[in-house]
C-alpha positions in Angstrom: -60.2 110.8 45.2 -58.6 110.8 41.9 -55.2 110.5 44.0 -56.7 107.3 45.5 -57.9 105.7 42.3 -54.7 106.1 40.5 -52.9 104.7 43.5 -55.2 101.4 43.4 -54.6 101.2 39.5 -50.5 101.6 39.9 -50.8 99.0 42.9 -52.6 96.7 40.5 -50.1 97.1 37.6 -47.4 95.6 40.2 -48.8 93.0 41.9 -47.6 91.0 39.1 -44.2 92.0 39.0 -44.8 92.1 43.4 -45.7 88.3 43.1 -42.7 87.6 40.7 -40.0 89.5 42.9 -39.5 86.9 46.3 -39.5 83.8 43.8 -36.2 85.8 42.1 -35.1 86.7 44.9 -35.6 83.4 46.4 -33.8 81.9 43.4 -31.0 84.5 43.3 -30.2 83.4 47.5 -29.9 80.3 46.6 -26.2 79.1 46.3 -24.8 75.3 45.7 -21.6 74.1 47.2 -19.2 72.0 45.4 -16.6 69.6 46.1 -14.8 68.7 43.1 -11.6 66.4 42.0 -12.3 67.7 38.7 -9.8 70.4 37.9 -11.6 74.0 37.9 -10.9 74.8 34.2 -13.1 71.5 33.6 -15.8 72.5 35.0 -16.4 76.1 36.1 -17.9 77.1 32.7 -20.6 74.2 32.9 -21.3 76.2 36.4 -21.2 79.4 34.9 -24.0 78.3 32.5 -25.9 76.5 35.1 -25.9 79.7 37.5 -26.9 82.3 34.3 -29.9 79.6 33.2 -30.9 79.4 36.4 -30.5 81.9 39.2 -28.8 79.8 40.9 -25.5 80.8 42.7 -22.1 78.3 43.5 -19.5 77.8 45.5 -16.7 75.8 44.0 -13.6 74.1 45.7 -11.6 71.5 44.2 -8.8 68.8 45.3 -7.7 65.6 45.2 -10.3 63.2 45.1 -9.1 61.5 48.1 -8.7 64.3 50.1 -12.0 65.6 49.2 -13.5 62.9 50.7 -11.9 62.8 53.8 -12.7 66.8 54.3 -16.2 65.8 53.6 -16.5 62.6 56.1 -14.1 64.9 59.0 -16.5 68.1 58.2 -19.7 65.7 58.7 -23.2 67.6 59.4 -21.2 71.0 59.4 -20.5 70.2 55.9 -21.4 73.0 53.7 -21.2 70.5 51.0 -23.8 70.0 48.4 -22.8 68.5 45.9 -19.3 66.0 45.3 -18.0 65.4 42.2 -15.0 62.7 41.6 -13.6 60.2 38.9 -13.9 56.4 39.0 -16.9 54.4 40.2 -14.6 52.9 43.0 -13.8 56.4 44.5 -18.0 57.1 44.3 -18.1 53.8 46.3 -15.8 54.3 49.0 -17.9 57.9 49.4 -20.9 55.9 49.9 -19.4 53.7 52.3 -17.8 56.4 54.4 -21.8 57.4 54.4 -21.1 61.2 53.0 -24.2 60.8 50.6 -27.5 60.3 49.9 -29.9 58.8 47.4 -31.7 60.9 45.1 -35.0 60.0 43.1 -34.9 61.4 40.1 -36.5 61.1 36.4 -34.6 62.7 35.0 -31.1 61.0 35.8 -32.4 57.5 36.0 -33.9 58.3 32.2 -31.0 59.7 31.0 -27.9 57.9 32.3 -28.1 54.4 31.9 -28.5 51.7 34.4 -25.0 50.2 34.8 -23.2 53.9 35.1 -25.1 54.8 37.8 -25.3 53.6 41.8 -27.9 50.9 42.1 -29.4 52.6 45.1 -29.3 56.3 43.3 -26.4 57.4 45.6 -24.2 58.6 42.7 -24.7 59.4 39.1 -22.0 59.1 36.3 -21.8 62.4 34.3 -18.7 61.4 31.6 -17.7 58.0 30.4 -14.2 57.1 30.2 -12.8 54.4 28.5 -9.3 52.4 29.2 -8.5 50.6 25.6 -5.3 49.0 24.6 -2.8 51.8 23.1 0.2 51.0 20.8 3.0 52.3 18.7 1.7 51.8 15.3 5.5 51.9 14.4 6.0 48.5 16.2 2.6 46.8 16.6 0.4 45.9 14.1 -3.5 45.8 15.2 -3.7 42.7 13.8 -2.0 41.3 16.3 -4.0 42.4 19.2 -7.2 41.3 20.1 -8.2 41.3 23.9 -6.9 42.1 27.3 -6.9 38.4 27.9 -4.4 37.9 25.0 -2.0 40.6 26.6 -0.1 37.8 28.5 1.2 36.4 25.3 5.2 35.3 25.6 5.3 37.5 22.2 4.3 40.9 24.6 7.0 39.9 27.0 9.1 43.1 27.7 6.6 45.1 25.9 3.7 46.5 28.0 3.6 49.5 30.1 0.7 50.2 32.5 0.7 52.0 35.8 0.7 50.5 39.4 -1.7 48.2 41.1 -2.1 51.3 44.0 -3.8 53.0 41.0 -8.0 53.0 41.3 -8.4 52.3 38.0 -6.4 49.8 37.3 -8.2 48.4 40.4 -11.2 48.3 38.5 -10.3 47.3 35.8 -9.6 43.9 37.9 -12.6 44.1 39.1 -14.3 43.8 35.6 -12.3 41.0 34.8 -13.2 39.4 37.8 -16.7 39.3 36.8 -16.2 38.1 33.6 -13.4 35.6 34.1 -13.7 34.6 37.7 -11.0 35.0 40.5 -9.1 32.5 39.4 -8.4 33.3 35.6 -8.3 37.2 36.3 -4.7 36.2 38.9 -3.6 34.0 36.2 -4.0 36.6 33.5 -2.6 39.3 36.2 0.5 37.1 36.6 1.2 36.5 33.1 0.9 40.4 32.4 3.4 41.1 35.0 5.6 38.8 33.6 5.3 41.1 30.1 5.9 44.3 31.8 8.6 46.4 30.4 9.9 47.8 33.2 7.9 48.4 36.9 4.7 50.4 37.0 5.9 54.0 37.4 3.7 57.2 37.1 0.7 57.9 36.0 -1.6 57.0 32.4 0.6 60.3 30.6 3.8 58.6 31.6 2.9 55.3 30.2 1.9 56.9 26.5 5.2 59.0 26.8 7.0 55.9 27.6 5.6 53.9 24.6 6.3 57.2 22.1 9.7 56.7 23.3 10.0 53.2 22.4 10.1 52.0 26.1 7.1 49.8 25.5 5.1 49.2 22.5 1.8 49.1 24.2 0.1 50.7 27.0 -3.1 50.4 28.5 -4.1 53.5 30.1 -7.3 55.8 30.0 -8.5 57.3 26.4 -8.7 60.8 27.6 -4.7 61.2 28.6 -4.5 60.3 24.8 -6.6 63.1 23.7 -5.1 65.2 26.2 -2.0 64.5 24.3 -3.5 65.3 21.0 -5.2 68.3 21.7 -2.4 70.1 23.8 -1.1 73.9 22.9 2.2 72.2 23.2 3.7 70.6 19.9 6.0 68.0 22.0 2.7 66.6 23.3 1.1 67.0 20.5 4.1 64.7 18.6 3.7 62.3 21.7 0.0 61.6 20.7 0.6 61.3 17.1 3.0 58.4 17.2 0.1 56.5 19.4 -3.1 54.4 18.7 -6.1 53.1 20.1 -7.0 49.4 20.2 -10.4 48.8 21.2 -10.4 45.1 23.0 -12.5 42.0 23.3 -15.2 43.5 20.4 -16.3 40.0 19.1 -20.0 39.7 18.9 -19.8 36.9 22.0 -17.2 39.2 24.4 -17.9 41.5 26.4 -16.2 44.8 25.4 -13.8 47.7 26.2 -13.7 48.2 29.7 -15.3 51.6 30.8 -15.8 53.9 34.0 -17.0 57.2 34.8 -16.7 60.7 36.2 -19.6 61.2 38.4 -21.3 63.0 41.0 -23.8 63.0 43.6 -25.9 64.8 46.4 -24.1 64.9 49.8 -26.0 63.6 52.8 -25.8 66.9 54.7 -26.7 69.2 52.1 -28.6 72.1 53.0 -29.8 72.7 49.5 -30.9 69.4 48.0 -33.1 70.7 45.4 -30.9 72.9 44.0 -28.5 70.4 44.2 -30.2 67.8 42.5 -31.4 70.6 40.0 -27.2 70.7 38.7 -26.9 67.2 38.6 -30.0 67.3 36.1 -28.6 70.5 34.4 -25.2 68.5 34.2 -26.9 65.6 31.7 -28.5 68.0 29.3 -27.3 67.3 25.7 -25.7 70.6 25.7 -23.9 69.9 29.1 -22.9 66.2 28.0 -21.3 67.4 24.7 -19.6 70.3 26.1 -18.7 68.3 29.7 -17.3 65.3 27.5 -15.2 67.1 25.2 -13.7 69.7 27.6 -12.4 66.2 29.1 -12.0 64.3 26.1 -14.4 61.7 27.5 -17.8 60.4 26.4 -20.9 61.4 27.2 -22.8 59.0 29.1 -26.3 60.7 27.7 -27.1 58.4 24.4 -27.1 60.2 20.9 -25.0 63.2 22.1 -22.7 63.8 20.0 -18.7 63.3 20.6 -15.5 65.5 19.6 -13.8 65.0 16.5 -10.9 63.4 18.4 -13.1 60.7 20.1 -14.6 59.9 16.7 -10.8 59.7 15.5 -10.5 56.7 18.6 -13.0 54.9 16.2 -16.8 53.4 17.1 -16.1 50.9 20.1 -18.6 48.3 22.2 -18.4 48.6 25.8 -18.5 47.0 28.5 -22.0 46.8 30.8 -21.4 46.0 33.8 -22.7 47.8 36.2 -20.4 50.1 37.7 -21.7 49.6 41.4 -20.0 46.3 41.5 -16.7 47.9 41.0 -16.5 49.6 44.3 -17.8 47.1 45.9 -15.2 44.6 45.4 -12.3 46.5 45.1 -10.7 45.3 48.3 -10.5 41.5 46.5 -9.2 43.2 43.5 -6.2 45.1 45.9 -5.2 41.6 47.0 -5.6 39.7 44.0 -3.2 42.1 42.6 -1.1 41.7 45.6 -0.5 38.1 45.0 0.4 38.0 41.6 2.8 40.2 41.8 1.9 43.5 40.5 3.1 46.5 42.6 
């Protein structure tokens, strides 16, 4: 009898820890696949962190963006896919269109990332801001004489500029912002004029423009902020020197314009995913203040979570407006951006 009632009393003291043990377990079983252009270094300890806070497992693979999406829409249901992470809204587009994800309602993003960097029908989320500024040889170019990206086509620029090729997606939407805010017409005008000023033809990619206007090749460049701080925070004192003998221009600021153009890093729930919760549960973890500071300066871009602070070399860059449009529009007409490019010359 005694036997018996100190059995029931042991049973009792573990039914707690009984109760507790599948919901672990559960949690522990639980594993998240990721696609990612991002490059592993930039973001396997924000995974790290997100599996030890949460129980939650991953599998990470990353690629080229655009190959990435082609596994995912040639894999289709037998995807094992949860969650795809890429850069520029226009590459988020095209993985909407290809119909590779899938809208998620949730507080917590739609709270925290604001309207215009995120898809209007919740299929993807920015997670990092990037921003693609005028940058210039303080040597050879005095601020003053800059202004906006409208002013770029000036006769006094001729010979002068360096900027990547029209193939490039973010030049492409770049376009497509102007677009918006100028019209067709103005934006192939403006596109004309600028390849009129280029210093030589679009070759490589944003790092080979800065290098190019260290080197006195060109005395500006436009070409995305983080290549800059890339530059500037590199264990290598050549880049390090490259960086130093550049600045940032922040265009069209005036209280009537519309601001620096901007785009993001983003990433969204696939549309076969067999973990969607879990899923969705990262994207959430990935817009915490503590993922957004550490996410933004690991990649020298800007958080897209408001009040979170940014990295000494960002502030260095200087306070800047942007530009709100919403990012969704970008994807959606890149095709007229392609071939507005097309006929004014740039290639």
């Amino acid at each position: 009898m005694k036997n018996s009632v100190v059995r029931k009393l042991l049973l009792i003291s573990l039914l707690p820890s009984l109760m507790i043990m599948p919901q672990l377990s559960r949690a522990a079983d639980e594993v998240v696949n990721i696609y990612s252009a991002r490059k592993e270094a930039l973001i396997l300890p924000l995974l790290e962190r997100f599996k030890q806070e949460t129980g939650i497992d991953f599998k990470l693979v990353t690629g080229k963006a655009d190959a990435l999406l082609k596994r995912l829409e040639l894999e289709g249901k037998l995807s094992p896919a949860d969650v795809f992470i890429t850069t520029d809204a226009g590459r988020l587009h095209r993985a909407k269109q290809a119909g590779v994800l899938q809208a998620i309602n949730s507080d917590v993003l739609n709270q925290r990332i604001p309207a215009n960097l995120r898809d209007q029908e919740n299929q993807w989320f920015g997670m990092s801001e990037r921003a693609r500024p005028i940058i210039y040889a303080p040597d050879r170019v005095n601020p003053s004489e800059l202004s906006t990206y409208e002013a770029l086509t000036d006769s006094k620029w001729q010979g002068r500029i360096c900027i990547r090729s029209s193939g490039n997606i973010y030049n492409q939407s770049m376009i497509v912002s102007m677009m918006e805010a100028n019209g067709a017409d103005k934006t192939e005008a403006w596109a004309r004029g600028l390849v009129a000023n280029f210093a030589r033809p679009p070759a490589g990619g944003d790092t080979d423009q800065l290098k190019a206007a260290a080197a006195g090749l060109c005395d500006i460049a436009i070409a995305n902020t983080y290549y800059l701080g890339r530059l500037l925070n590199s264990a290598k004192k050549r880049d390090r020197a490259i960086g130093e003998q550049l600045a940032v221009f922040w265009p069209n600021q005036g209280e009537a314009d519309r601001g620096a153009h901007v785009n993001v890093s983003g990433a969204a729930v696939t549309r076969h995913s067999k973990n969607v919760k879990a899923a969705q549960r990262l994207l959430e973890f990935m817009v915490t203040d503590q993922s957004q500071q550490w996410y933004a300066e690991v990649n020298n871009e800007y958080p897209v979570v408001a009040g979170v602070d940014i990295s000494t070399t960002l502030q260095g860059f200087g306070q800047f407006k942007a530009d709100t449009i919403n990012l969704t529009v970008l994807g959606e007409k890149n095709a007229d951006a392609v071939k507005l490019m097309d006929r004014a010359g740039w290639r």
